[in-house]
C-alpha positions in Angstrom: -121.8 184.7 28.5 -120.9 188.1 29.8 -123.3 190.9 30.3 -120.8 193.2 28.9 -121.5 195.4 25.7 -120.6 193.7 22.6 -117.3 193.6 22.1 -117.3 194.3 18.4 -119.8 197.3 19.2 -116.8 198.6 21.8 -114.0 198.5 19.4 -113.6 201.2 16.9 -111.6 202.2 14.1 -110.7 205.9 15.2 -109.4 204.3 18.3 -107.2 201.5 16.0 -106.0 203.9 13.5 -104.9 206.4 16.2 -102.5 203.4 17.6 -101.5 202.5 14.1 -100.6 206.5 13.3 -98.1 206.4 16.0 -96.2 203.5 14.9 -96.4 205.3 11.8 -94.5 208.1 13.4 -91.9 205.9 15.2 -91.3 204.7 11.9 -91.0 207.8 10.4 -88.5 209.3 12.8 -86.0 206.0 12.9 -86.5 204.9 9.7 -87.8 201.8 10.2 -89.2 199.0 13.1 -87.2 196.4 12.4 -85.7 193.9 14.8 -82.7 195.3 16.9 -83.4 198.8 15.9 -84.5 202.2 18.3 -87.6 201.9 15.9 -88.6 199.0 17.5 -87.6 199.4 21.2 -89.8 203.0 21.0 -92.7 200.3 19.3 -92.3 198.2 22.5 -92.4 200.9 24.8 -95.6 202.6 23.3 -97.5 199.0 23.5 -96.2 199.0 27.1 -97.3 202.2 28.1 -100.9 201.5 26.5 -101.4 198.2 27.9 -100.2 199.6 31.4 -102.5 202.5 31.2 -105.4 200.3 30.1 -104.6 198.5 33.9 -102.3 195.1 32.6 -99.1 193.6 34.4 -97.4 193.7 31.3 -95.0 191.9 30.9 -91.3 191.9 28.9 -89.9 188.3 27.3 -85.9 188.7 25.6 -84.8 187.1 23.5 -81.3 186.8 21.5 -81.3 185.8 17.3 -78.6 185.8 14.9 -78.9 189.4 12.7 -78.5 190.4 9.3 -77.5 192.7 7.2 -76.7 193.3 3.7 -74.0 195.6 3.1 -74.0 195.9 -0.9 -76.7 194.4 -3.5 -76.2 191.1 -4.7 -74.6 191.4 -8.4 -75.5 188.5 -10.8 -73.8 188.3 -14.0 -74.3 186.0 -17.2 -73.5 185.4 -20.4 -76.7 187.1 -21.2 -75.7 190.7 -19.3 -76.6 192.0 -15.1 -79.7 190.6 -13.7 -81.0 191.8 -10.3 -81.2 189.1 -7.5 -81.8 189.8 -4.2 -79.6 188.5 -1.0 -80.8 185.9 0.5 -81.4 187.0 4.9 -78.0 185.2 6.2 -76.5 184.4 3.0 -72.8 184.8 3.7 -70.4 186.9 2.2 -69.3 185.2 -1.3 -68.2 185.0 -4.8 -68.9 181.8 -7.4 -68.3 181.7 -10.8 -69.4 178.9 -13.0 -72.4 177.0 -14.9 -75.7 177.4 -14.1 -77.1 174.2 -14.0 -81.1 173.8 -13.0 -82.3 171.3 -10.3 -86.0 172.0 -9.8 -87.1 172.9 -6.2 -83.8 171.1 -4.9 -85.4 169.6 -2.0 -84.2 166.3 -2.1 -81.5 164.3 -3.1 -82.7 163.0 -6.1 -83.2 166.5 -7.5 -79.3 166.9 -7.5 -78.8 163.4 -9.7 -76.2 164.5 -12.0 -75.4 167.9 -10.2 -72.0 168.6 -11.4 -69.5 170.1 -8.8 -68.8 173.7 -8.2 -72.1 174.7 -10.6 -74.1 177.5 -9.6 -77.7 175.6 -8.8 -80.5 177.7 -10.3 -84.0 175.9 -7.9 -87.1 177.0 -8.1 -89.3 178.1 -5.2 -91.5 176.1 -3.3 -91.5 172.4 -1.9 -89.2 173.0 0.9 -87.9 176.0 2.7 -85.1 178.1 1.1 -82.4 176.5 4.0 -83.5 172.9 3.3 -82.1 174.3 -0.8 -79.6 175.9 0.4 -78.4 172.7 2.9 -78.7 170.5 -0.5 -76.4 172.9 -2.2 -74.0 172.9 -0.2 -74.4 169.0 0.1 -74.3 168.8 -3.7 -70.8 170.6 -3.9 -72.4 174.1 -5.5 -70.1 177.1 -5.5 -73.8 179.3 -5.0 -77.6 179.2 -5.3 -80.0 181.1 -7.1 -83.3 180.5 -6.2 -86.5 181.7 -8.6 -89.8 183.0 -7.6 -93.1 181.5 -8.9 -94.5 185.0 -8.6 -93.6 188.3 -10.5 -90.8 190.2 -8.8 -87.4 188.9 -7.8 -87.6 186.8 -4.4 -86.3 188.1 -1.3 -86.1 185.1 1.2 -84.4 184.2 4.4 -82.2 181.1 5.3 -83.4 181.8 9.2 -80.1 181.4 11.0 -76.1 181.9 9.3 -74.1 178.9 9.4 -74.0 177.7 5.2 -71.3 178.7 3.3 -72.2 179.5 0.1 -74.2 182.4 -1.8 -77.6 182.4 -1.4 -80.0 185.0 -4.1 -83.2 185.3 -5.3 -84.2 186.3 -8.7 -87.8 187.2 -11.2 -89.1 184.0 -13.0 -88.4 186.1 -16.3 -84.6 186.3 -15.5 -82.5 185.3 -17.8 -79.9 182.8 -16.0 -77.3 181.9 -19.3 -74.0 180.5 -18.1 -71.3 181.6 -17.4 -72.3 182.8 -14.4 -71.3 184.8 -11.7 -72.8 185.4 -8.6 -71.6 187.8 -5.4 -72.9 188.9 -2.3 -71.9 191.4 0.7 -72.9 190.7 4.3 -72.7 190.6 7.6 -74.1 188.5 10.9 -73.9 189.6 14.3 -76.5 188.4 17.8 -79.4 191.3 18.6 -81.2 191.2 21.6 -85.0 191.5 21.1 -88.6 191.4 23.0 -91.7 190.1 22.9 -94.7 192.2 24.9 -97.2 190.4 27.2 -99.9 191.2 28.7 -103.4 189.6 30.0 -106.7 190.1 31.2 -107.1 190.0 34.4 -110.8 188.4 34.1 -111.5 184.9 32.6 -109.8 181.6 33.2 -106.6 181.7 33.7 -106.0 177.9 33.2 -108.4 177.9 29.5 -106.3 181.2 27.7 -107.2 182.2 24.1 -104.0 184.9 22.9 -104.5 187.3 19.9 -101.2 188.1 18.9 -99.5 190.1 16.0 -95.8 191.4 15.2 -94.2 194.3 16.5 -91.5 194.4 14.0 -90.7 195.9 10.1 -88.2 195.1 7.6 -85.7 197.1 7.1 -86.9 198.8 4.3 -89.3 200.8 5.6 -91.7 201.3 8.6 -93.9 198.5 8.0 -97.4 200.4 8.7 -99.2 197.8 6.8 -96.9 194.8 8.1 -98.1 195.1 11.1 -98.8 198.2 12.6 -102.3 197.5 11.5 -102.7 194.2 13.4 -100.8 195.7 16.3 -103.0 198.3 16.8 -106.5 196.4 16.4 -104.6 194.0 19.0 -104.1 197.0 21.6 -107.8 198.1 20.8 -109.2 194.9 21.6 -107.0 194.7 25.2 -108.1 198.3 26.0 -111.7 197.5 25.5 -111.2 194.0 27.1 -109.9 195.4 30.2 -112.8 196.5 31.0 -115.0 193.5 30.4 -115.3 189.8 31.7 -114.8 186.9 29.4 -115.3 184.0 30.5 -111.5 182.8 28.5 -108.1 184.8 29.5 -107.2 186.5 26.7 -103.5 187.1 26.5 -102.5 189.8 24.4 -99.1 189.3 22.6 -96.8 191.4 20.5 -94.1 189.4 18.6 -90.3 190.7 17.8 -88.4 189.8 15.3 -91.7 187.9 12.8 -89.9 189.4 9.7 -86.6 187.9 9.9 -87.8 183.5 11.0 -90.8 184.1 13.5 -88.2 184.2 15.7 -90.5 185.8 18.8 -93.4 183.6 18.6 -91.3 180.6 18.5 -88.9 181.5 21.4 -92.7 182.2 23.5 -93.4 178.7 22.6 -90.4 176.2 22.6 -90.4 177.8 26.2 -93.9 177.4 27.5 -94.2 174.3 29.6 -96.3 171.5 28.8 -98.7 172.8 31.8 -98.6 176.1 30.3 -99.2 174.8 26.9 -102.5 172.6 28.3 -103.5 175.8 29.4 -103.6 177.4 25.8 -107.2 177.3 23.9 -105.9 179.0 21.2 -104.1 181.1 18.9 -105.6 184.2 16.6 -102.8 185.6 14.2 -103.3 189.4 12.8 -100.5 190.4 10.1 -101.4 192.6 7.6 -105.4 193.7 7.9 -105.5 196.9 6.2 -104.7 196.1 2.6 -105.1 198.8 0.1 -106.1 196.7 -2.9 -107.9 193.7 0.1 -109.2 190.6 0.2 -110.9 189.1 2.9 -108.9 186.3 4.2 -109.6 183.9 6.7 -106.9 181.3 7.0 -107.6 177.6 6.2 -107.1 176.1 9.6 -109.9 173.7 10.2 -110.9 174.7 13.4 -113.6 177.4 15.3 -111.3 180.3 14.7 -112.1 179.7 11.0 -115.7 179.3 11.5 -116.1 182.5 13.1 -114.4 184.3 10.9 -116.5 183.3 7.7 -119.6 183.8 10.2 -118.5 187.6 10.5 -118.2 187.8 6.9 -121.4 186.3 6.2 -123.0 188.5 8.9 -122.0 191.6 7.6 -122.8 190.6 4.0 -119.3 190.2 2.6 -117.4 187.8 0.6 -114.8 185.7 1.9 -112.1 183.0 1.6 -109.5 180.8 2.6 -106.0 181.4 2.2 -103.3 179.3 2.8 -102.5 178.4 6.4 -98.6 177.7 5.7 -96.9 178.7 8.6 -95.4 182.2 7.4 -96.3 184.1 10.4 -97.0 183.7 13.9 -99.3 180.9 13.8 -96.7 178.5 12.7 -94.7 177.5 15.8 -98.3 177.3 17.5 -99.3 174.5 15.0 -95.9 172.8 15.2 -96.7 172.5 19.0 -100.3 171.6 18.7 -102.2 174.6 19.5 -105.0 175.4 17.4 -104.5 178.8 15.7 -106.0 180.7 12.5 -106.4 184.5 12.0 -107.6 186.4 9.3 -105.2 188.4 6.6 -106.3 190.5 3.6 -103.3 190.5 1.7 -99.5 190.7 0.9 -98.0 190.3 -2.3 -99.9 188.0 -4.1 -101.4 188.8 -7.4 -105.4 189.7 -7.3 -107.0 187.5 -10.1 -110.1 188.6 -11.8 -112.6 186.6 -10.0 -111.0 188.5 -6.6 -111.5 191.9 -8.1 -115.4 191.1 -8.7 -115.5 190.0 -5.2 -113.9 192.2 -3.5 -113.6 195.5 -5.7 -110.5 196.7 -6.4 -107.6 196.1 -9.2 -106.8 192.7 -11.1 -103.4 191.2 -12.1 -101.6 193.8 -9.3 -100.7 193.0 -5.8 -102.9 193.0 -2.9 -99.9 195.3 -1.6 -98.2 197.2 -3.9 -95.7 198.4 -0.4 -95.0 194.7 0.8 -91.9 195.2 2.4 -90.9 198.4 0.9 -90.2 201.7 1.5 -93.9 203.1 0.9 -95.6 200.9 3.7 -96.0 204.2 5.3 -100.0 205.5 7.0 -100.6 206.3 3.7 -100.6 202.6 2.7 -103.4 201.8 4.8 -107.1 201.0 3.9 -108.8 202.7 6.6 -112.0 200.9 5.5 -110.4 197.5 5.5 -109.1 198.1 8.8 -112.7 199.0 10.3 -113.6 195.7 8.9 -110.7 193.6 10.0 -111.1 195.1 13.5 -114.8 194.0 13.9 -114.0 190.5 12.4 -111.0 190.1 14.9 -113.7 191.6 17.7 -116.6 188.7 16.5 -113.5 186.1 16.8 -112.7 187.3 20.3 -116.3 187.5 21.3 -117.2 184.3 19.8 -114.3 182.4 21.4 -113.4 184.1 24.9 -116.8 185.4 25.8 -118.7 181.6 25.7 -117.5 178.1 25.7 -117.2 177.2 22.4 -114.6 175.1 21.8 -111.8 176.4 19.8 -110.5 172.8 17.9 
């Protein structure tokens, strides 16, 4: 093991807030982050001008996606009066008009038994990804498709890439979907150029590389301090301290574009690393959303050393934690698909805190863990500055644990 300091003794939360206030700033003055945007290009530039001050060959990956944008608010009418629904990400432009006609999660075949032609399919969420509904629709003959959370709030989801032809919105599980009913929406697609930002140590082996990764990018709605400008700046304290230390792993450090609308970054890095690159790959550590005002202390349910560390930081410290669902929603996912190991820890989004969560953790039961998820108000102000202290330390133990001895990461 190295001689160096501690790792989690180097990294401090001063030095990860300050990174986190300026992307709080470039958010401020553009608006938002988000893919595509001069919010995100001056978000590249600042991690590329802190990694390369820090002593990295950094290092600049493009990309090209398919972008959206919504041009007017979906409008849903029924016999029963307006309901709000959100667009659908790539939901074409559309009108349909008929009978609502429910199909449960409409993920296969057998679920549209019976589906009568040119109905607007109400599904509910879960089972299958929103395109694999949406792909069934269209199959099915439906003239749109509403889709309905399982969660409070109407559902804003993404059909990752244009290309179906009908409507696509999301409503509340309380919405009241009586036919007639009449559903139009206002868009338009067009291909953006993005980046992902590399960089890695220079120590360590180069051919046994664990990368720490979290996204760049915002919705459009707001600045996204929260989601991710916390994980991106504990991710550029880490590779500042690292620079100066020797682990016996590489470390990559890597900052994802484009995570909020498909994971599009992360899984362009990796449908294009070659299989020799791949072997070369220990593992993955996701950070997206660390400094959750109303927390919990997530480690995500991946099976592997990643996971064990991250409970063993908890337990050190004397704090409570748990796993949460390792379902592919952020960057992690195209790592797993290609047979990386990967895990992270996250400390909420817009899940609902139970009771038993507010004993553990402190805090306020039956609200979200993020009252801002993807709004307007994910501003610096939206930031637990003592969650983020923590989440920086446990990402430091993970690091330490993983790239400073030979513990194996699977």
């Amino acid at each position: 093991m190295s001689a160096d300091p501690g790792l989690d003794e180097a990294v401090t939360e001063p030095n990860v807030f300050a990174h986190v206030q300026v992307l709080a700033e470039i958010g401020n003055q553009h608006g938002n982050r988000a893919v595509g945007t001069a919010g995100y290009e001056a978000s590249a530039q600042y991690v590329e001008r802190a990694l390369a001050a820090a002593g990295y060959q950094v290092t600049s990956q493009t990309f090209t996606l398919p972008h959206y944008r919504e041009v007017s608010p979906a409008v849903l009418t029924t016999a029963a009066g307006p309901v709000t629904a959100a667009t659908f990400a790539f939901s074409p432009s559309g009108r349909a008009s008929g009978p609502a006609q429910e199909i449960g999660f409409g993920c296969s075949s057998t679920d549209w038994t019976g589906f009568r032609r040119g109905s607007i399919a109400v599904a509910d969420r879960g089972g299958c990804s929103f395109r694999v509904k949406a792909q069934q629709a269209v199959r099915a003959g439906a003239g749109a498709l509403i889709v309905i959370n399982d969660k409070p709030g109407e559902l804003r989801g993404s059909l990752g890439e244009p290309g179906l032809p009908l409507p696509v919105v999301g409503v509340a599980p309380d919405a009241e979907i009586e036919s007639p009913v009449t559903v139009e929406t206002n868009t338009t697609s067009a291909t953006k150029v993005s980046r992902n930002v590399i960089a890695q140590t220079a120590q360590g082996d180069p051919d046994d590389v664990l990368i720490l990764g979290a996204h760049l990018d915002s919705v459009e709605a707001g600045p996204g301090i929260n989601d991710n400008g916390s994980g991106v700046g504990v991710v550029l304290e880490i590779a500042e301290q690292m620079a100066r230390m020797r682990p016996e792993r590489a470390v990559r450090f890597a900052f994802w574009g484009a995570e909020e609308v498909g994971l599009v970054g992360s899984s362009h890095y990796v449908k294009n690393l070659s299989p020799e690159e791949k072997a070369k790959i220990a593992g993955y550590v996701n950070l997206d959303m660390v400094a959750t005002e109303n927390h919990g202390n997530g480690v995500y349910d991946s099976d592997n050393a990643i996971e064990e560390a991250g409970h063993e930081f908890y337990r050190l410290r004397g704090l409570p934690s748990e796993e949460v669902a390792f379902d592919g929603r952020s960057d992690y996912g195209p790592f797993v698909k290609a047979g990386i190991p990967a895990g992270g820890i996250f400390t909420g989004a817009d899940d609902i805190k139970t009771a038993d969560q507010a004993v553990m953790y402190g805090g306020r039961a039956d609200q979200s863990f993020d009252p801002c998820y993807h709004k307007a108000c994910d501003t610096i102000e939206n930031v637990n500055r003592q969650v983020l202290d923590v989440s920086a330390d446990a990402v430091a133990y993970i690091v330490e644990q993983l790239a400073f001895t030979g513990r194996p990461v699977r």
